[in-house]
C-alpha positions in Angstrom: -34.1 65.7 119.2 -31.8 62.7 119.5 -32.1 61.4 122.6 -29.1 62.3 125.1 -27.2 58.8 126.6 -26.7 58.7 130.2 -24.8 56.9 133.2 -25.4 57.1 136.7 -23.2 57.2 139.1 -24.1 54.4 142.4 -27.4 53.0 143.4 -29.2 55.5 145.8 -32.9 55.1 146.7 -33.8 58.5 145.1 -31.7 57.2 141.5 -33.5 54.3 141.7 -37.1 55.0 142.6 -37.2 58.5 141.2 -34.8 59.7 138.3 -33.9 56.2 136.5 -37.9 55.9 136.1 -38.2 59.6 134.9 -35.2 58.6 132.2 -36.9 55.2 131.3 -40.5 57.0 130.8 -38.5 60.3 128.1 -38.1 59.7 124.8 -35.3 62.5 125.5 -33.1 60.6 127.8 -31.2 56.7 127.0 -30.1 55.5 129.9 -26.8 53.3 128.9 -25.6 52.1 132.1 -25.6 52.2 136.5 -22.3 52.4 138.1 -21.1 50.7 141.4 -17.9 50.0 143.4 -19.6 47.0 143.8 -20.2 45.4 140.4 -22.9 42.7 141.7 -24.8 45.8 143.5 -24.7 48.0 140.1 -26.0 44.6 138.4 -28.7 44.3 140.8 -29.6 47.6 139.9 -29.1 47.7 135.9 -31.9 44.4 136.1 -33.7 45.7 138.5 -34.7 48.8 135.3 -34.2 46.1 132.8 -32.5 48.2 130.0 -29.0 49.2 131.5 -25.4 47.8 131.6 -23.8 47.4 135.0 -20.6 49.2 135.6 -18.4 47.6 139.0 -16.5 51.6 139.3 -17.4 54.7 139.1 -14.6 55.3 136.6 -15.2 52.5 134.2 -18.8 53.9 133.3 -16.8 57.6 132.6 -14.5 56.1 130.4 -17.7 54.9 128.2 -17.5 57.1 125.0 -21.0 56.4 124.3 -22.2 58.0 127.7 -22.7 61.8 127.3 -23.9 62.7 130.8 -23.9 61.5 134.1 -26.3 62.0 137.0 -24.5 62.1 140.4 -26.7 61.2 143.6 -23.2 59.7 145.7 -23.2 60.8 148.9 -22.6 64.4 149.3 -19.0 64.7 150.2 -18.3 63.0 147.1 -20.7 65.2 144.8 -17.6 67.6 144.2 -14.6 65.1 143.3 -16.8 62.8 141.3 -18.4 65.7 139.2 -15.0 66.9 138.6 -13.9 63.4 137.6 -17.1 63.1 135.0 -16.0 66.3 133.9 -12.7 65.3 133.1 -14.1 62.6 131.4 -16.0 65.3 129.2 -19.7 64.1 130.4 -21.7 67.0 131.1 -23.1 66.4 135.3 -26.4 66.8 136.7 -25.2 66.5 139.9 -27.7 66.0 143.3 -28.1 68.8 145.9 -26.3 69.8 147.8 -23.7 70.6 145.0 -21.2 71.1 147.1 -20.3 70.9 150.9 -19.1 74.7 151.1 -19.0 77.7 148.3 -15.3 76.9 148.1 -15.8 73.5 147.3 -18.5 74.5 144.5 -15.9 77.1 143.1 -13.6 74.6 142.7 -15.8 72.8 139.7 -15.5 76.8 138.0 -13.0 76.1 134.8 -14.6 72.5 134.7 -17.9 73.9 133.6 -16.6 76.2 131.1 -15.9 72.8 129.3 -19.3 70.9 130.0 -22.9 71.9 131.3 -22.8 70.9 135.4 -26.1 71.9 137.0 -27.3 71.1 140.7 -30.3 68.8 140.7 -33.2 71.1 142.2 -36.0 69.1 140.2 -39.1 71.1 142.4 -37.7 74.5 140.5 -39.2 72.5 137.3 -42.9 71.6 139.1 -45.8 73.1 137.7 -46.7 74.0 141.2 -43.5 76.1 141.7 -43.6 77.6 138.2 -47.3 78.6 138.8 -46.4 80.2 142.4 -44.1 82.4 140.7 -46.1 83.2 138.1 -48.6 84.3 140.4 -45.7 86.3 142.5 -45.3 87.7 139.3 -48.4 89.2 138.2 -48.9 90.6 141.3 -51.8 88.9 142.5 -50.7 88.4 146.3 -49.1 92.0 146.4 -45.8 92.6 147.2 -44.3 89.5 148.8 -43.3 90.3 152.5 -42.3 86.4 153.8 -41.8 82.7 152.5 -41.8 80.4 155.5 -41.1 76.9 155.1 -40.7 73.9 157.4 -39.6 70.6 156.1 -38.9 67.2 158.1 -38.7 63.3 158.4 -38.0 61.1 161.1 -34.8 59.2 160.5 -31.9 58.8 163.6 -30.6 55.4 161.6 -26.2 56.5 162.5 -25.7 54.0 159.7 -27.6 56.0 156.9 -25.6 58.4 155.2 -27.7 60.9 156.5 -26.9 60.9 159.8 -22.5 60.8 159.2 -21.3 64.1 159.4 -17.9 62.9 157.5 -20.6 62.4 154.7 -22.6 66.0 155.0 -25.0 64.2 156.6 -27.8 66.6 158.6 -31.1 68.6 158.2 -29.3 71.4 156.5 -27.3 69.7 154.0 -30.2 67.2 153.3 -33.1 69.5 153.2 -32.5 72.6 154.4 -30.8 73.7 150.7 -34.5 73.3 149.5 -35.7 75.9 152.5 -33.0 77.7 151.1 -34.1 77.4 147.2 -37.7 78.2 148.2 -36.8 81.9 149.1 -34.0 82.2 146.2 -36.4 81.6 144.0 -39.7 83.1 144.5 -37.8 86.2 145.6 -35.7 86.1 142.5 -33.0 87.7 144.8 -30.3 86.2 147.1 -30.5 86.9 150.8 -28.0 89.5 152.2 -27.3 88.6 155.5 -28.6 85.1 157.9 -28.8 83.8 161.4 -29.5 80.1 162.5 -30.8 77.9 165.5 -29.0 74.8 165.2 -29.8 72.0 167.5 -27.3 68.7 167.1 -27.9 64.9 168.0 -25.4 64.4 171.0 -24.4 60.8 169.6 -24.4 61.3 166.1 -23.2 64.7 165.7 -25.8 66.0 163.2 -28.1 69.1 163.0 -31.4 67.4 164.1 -33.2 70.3 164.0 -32.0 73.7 162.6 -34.0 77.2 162.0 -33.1 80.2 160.0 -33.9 83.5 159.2 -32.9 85.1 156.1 -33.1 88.7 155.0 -33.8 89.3 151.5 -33.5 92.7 151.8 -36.5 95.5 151.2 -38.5 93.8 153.8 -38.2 90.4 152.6 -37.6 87.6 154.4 -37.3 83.6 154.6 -37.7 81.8 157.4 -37.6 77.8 157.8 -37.3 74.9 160.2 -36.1 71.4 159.2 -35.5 68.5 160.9 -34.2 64.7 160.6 -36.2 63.6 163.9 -39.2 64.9 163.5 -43.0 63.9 162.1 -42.9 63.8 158.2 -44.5 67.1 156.9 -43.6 69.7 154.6 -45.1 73.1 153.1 -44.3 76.3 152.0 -46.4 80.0 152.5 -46.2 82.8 150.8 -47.4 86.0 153.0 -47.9 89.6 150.2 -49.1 92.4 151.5 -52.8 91.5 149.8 -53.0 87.4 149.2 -51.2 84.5 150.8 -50.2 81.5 148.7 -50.0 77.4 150.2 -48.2 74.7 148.8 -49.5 71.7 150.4 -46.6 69.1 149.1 -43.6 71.3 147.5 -40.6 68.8 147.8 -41.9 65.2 147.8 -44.7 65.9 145.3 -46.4 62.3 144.4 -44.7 61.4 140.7 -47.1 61.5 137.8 -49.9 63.2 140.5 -51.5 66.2 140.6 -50.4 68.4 143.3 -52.8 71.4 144.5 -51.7 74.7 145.4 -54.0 77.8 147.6 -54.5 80.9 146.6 -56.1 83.5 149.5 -56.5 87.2 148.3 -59.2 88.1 151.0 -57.6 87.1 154.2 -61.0 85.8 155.9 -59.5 83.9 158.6 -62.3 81.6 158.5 -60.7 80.5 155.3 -63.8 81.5 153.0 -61.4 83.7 150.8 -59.5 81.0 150.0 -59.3 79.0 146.0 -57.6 76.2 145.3 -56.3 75.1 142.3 -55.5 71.8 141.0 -52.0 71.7 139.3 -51.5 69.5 135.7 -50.1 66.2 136.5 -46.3 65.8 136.3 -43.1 64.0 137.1 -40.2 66.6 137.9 -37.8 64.3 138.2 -38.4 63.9 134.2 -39.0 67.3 133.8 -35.8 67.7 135.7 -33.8 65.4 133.1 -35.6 66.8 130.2 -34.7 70.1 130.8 -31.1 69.7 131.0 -30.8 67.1 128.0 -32.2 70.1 125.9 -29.2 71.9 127.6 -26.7 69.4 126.6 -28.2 69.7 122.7 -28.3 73.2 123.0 -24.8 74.0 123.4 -22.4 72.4 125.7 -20.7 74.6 128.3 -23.6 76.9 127.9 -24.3 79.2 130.8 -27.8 79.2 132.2 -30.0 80.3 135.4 -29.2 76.9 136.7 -25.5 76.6 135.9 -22.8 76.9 138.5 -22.9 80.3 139.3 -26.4 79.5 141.0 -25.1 76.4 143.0 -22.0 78.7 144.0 -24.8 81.4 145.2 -27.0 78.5 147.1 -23.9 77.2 149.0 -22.7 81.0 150.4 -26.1 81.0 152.0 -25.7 77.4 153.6 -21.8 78.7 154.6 -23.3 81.7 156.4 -25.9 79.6 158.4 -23.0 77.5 159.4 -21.1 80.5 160.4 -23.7 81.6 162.2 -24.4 78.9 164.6 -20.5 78.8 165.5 -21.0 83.1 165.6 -24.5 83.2 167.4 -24.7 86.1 165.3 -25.8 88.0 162.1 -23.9 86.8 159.4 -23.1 88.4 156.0 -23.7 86.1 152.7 -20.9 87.2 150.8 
């Protein structure tokens, strides 16, 4: 197919050491240009990739006709108004989790993406190690799925990273916690009906540090996760059947390009001889990521898919109800 041309919007660490190299390495994907409000910052960046134009605003790389679509990784609070802006512009968005800072917010975007394809960047939903989880969830081969736990963390108490500035939708559950959230969305293929948290907040900067949820899924399903910002690095993700148990060592961060490995226990010997591993074909979801959605954008534009905004409008109702539910202490419903 032709190739699709692309912009980016700023110069985050996760553009620049993750997607821009998955766009560089597709024959699927041009990358025309990096925008800034700082023009010698985006031409930093544009030489630092060696085949883009430097933009100094946001707003002079959407008014490029040659630019088709435009990956978003701002800082949350402006992942809304500056998807909304590219979609104005008519550029279809790819636009970095979380979508939105609320389901409101996210509903907002709803007549803008009956004009272009907008799509929240989940790039582990497009891992052979995911896809082969569910597959195996599929055929049945752990029994009926009863739990997903997940915990996910990094140390980082920085006040001047974006990260830690609630103005900014900085915190664990905003950062990381939408990916707890994904993990159970997905390999349940169902949305949670009701949710309760455990939040615990930095007393300087104001951030969850530390939050835990549970999440009922209905028929005896349920999620539960910790994340943290001040915490050890680690990360993994169990799936508990009623005859098997599944592992994934490095679900989020998986090494780009690597192999990632993935356990599969249908005994239950607690001394772990029940248990297989398989090794997982090498890949780079970021590239799958932008792959994926430039076959969108040839497909049909405006099209609806599984990972349109109806799903990022779904993901953020769950986030609202854990919100609600550390103000609540209570059970709360996700409407």
């Amino acid at each position: 197919m032709k190739p699709v041309v692309w912009g980016v919007l700023g110069t985050s660490k996760i553009g620049l050491e993750q997607v821009i190299p998955a766009m560089l390495s597709s024959p699927l994907v041009e990358l025309r240009g990096i925008a800034s409000r700082s023009l010698p910052r985006a031409q930093a960046a544009a030489r630092s990739v060696g085949r883009a134009l430097a933009f100094g605003s946001y707003e002079a790389l959407l008014a490029d006709p040659v630019i088709e679509a435009v990956y978003n990784p701002l800082p949350n609070h402006l992942h809304v108004p500056m998807t909304l802006a590219a979609a104005a512009a008519g550029k279809h968005v790819l636009c970095e989790k979380p979508f939105a800072l609320g389901a409101a917010e996210a509903l907002s975007v709803k007549d803008a993406a009956t004009r272009v394809l907008i799509e929240e960047a989940f790039m582990v939903r497009h891992h052979p190690q995911w896809l082969r989880a569910r597959e195996l969830v599929r055929s049945g081969r752990i029994g009926t799925v009863r739990a997903v736990q997940v915990f996910f963390s990094y140390f980082n108490d920085d006040a001047a990273n974006i990260r830690n500035q609630p103005g900014m939708g900085g915190g664990a559950l905003y950062d990381i916690g939408c990916y707890a959230v994904l993990a159970g969305r997905y390999l349940f293929e169902a949305e949670p009906l009701r949710a309760v948290s455990l939040v615990d907040r930095d007393p300087v900067l104001g951030t969850d540090r530390l939050t835990s949820a549970l999440l009922d899924f209905g028929a005896g399903r349920q999620l539960s996760f910790m994340v943290s910002t001040q915490s050890v690095p680690f990360q993994r993700v169990q799936l508990v059947g009623t005859t098997g148990r599944i592992e994934l060592f490095v679900p989020f961060n998986a090494v780009r390009g690597g192999q990632m490995r993935l356990a599969l226990d249908e005994g239950g010997q607690l001394d772990g001889s029940s248990v297989t591993v398989e090794t997982l074909p090498a890949a780079d979801q970021y590239r799958l990521e932008v792959e994926a959605f430039s076959r969108r954008v040839r497909d049909g534009a405006g099209r609806e898919t599984a990972h349109g905004l109806d799903d990022a409008v779904a993901q953020a109702r769950v986030v609202d109800a854990l919100w609600q539910s550390e103000r609540s202490g209570r059970w709360e419903s996700v409407a």
